[in-house]
C-alpha positions in Angstrom: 0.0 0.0 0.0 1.6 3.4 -0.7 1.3 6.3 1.0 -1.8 8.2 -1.1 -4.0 4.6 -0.7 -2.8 4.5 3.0 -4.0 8.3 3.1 -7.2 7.2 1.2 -8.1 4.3 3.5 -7.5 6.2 6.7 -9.3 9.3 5.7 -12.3 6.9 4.2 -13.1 3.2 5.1 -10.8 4.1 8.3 -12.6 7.1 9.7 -16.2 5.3 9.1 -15.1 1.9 11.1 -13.6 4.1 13.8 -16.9 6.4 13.8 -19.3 3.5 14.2 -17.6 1.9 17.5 -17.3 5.0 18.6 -20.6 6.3 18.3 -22.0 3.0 19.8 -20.0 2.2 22.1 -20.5 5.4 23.7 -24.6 4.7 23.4 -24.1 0.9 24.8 -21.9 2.3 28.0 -24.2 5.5 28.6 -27.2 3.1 28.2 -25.9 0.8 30.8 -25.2 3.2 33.1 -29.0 4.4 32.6 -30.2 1.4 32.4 -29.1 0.2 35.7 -31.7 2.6 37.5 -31.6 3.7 41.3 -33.8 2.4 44.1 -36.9 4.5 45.3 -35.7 7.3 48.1 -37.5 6.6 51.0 -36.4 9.4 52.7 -38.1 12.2 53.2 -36.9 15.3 50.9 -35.3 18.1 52.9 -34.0 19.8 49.4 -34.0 20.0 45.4 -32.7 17.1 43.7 -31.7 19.5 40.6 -30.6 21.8 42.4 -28.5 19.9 44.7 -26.9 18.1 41.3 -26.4 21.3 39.1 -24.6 22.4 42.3 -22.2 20.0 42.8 -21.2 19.9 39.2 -20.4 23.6 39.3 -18.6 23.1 43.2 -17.0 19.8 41.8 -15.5 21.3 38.5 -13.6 24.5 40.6 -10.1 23.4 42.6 -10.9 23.0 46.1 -8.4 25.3 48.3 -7.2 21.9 50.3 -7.3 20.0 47.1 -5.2 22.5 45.7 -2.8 22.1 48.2 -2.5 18.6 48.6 -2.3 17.7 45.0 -1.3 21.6 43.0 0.4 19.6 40.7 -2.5 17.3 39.4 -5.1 20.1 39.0 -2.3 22.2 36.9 -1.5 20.0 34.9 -4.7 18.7 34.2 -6.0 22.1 33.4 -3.6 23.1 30.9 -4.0 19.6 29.4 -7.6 19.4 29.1 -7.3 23.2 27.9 -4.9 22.6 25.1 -6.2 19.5 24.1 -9.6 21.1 23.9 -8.3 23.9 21.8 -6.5 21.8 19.3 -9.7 19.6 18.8 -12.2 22.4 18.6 -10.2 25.6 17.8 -7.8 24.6 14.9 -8.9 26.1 11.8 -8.7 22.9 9.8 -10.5 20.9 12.1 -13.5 22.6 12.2 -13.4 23.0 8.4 -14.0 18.8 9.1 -16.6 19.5 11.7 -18.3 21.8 8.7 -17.8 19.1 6.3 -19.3 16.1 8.5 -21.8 18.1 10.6 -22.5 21.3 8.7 -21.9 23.4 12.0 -18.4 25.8 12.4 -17.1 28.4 14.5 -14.8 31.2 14.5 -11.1 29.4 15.2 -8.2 30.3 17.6 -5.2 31.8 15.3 -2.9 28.8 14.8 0.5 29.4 16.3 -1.3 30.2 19.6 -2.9 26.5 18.9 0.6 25.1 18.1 1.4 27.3 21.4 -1.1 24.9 23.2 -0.5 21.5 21.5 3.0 22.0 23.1 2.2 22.9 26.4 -0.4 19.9 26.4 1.8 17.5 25.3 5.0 18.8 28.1 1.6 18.7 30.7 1.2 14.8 29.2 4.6 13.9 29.5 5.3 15.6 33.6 2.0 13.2 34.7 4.0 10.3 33.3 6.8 10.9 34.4 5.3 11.5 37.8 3.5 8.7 37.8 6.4 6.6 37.2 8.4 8.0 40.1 5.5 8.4 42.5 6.0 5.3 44.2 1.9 5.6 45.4 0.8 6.5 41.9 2.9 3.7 40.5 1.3 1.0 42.7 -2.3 2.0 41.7 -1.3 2.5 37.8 -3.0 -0.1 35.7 -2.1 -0.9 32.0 -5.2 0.7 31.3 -4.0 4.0 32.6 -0.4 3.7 30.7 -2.5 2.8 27.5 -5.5 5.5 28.0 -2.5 8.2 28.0 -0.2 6.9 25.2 -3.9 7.0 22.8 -3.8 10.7 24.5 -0.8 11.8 23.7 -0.4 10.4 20.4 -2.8 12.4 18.4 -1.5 15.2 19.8 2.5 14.4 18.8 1.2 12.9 15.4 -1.1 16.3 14.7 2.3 18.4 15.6 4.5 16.0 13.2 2.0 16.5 10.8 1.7 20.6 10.9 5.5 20.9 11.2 6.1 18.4 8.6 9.1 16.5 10.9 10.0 13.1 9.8 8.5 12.0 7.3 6.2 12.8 3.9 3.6 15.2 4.4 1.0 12.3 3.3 2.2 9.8 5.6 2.6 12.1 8.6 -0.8 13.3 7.8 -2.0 9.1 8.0 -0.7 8.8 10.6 -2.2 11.2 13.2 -5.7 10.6 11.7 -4.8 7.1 12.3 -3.8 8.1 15.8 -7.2 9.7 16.1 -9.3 6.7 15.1 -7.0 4.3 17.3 -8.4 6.8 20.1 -12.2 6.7 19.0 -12.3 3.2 18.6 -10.6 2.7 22.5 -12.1 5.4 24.1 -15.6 3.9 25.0 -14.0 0.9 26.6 -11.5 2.7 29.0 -11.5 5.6 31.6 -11.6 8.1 28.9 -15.3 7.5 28.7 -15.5 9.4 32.0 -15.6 12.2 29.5 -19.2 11.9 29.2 -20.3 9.9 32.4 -18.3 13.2 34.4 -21.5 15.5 34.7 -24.0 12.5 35.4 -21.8 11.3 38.2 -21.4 14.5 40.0 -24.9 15.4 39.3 -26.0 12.0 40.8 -24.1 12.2 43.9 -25.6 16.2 44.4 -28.9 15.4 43.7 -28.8 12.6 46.3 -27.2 15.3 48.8 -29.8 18.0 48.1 -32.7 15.5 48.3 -31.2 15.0 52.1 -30.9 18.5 52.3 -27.0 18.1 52.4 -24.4 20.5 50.8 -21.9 18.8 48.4 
């Protein structure tokens, strides 16, 4: 296979494989989560359930002053990850000339060397949690494969997308491949790992606030 029909199939047959698992995998695990139901409350209600959810996933999704000290680290680095990451998905010109193209929506884009800016922070962010987690002897305990492989299918799209911009390496083509490869490898896993937390975020920490504010308790 050259390089053009590797382009081809990635960009075509590739992209509509990885699209399907993705889209129902994410519908099977959301609809077993759903699906598994909650008991009656028996209690009686001393608050709003909606209210005591939508509260918790504002309270939940701002640092905690202790949890900022005990762990600064973490919620840096995880904020300028999720923050570049976001940015390069949904602010790069190009993409959202593909988001255009598939779903006929777009939106005014960030100029690209302040995306490039944030690819790289990202991707330094990526690489001080690994390393971090391979010299925290706590954090290495508790690491699972999964965890090694949900950040490598992180990362990669990222590193490949750079490649690809900078044209480092390799043919422009081939470089381009391979981070939409990258980018299907990651559609296709994501349902079946933690990065499906993603989407089951909000409906966990509204579930735990709404159980709170039914028993009248702040969360």
């Amino acid at each position: 296979m050259s390089e053009i029909e590797f382009l081809d199939w990635v960009r075509g047959p590739g992209f509509q494989i990885a699209s399907v698992i993705f889209v129902a995998g994410v519908i099977i695990r959301l609809a077993e989560i759903l699906l598994l139901g909650r008991k009656k409350n028996l209690a009686e209600p001393r608050g709003s359930e909606m209210m005591g959810g939508l509260r918790t996933i504002v309270s939940r999704s701002i640092p905690h002053k202790t949890t900022f000290q005990r762990s600064a680290f973490t919620e840096v680095a995880g904020w300028i990850f999720h923050i570049g990451l976001l940015a390069s998905i949904f602010l790069f010109a190009p993409h959202i000339l593909l988001f255009k193209d598939v779903f006929g929506l777009s939106w005014p884009a960030l100029p690209t060397p302040v995306v490039d800016a944030l690819t790289v922070i990202s991707i330094i962010a990526l690489l001080a949690v690994l390393v971090r987690r391979l010299f925290n002897d706590v954090l290495r305990f508790l690491s699972t494969p999964e965890d090694y492989l949900a950040w490598f299918i992180t990362i990669a799209p990222l590193v490949t997308g750079y490649l690809a911009f900078h044209r480092i390496g390799l043919t422009a083509p081939t470089l381009l491949a391979l981070h939409i490869l990258s980018v299907e490898i990651l559609m296709v896993v994501f349902p079946f790992t933690k990065l499906m937390h993603a989407f089951t975020l909000v409906m966990a920490r509204w579930y735990n606030g709404a159980i709170s504010g039914y028993r009248g308790v702040a969360s």
